[in-house]
C-alpha positions in Angstrom: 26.4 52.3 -121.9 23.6 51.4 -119.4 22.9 47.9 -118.1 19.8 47.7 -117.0 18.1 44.9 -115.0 14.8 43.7 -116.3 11.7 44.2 -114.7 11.1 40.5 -113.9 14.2 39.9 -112.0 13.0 43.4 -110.1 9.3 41.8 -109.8 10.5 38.5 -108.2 13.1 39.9 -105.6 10.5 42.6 -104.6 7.9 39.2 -104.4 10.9 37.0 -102.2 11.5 39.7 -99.8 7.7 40.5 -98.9 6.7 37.1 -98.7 9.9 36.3 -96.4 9.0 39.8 -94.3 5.4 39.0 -94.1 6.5 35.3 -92.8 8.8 36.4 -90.2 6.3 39.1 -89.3 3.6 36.2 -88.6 5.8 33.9 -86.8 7.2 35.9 -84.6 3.9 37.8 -83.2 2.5 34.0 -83.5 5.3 32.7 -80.7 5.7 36.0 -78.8 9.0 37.7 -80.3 10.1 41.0 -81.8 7.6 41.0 -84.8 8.7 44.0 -85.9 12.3 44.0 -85.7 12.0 40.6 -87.7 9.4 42.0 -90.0 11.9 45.2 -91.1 15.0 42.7 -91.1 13.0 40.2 -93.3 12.4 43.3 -95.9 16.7 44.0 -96.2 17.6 40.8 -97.8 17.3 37.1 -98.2 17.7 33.9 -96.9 19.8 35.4 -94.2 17.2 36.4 -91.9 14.6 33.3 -92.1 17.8 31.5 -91.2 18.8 33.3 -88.4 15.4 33.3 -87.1 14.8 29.5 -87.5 18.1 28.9 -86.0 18.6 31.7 -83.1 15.4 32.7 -82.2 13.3 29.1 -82.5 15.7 27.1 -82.3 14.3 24.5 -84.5 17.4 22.3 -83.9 17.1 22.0 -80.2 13.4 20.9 -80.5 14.4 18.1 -83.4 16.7 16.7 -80.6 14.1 16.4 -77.9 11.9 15.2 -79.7 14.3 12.5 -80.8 14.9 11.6 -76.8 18.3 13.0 -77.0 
């Protein structure tokens, strides 16, 4: 007895991981970081990664608060 996943579910992870890859790839060549290492980690799973980056690497947090005069 074989389960097997359908091709759409296949079609729209494949679809969330390249577009996540290819947006962590952009970004980080865009604002001078490891493109590539982001790229490849972008490709293994998501959200983790565009998390990760947003938080760790750009710290988007940080620039909400000094922007706020805190």
């Amino acid at each position: 007895m074989s389960k097997e996943i359908p091709i759409m579910v296949i079609v729209i992870v494949v679809l969330i991981l390249m577009t996540q890859s290819i947006f962590l790839f952009l970004d980080a060549r865009k604002n001078n970081h490891n493109y590539w290492l982001w790229g490849i980690v972008g490709l293994i799973q998501a959200p983790m990664p565009t998390l990760f980056y947003l938080i760790f690497v750009r710290k988007i947090f940080k620039r909400i608060n000094l922007k706020n005069g805190n």
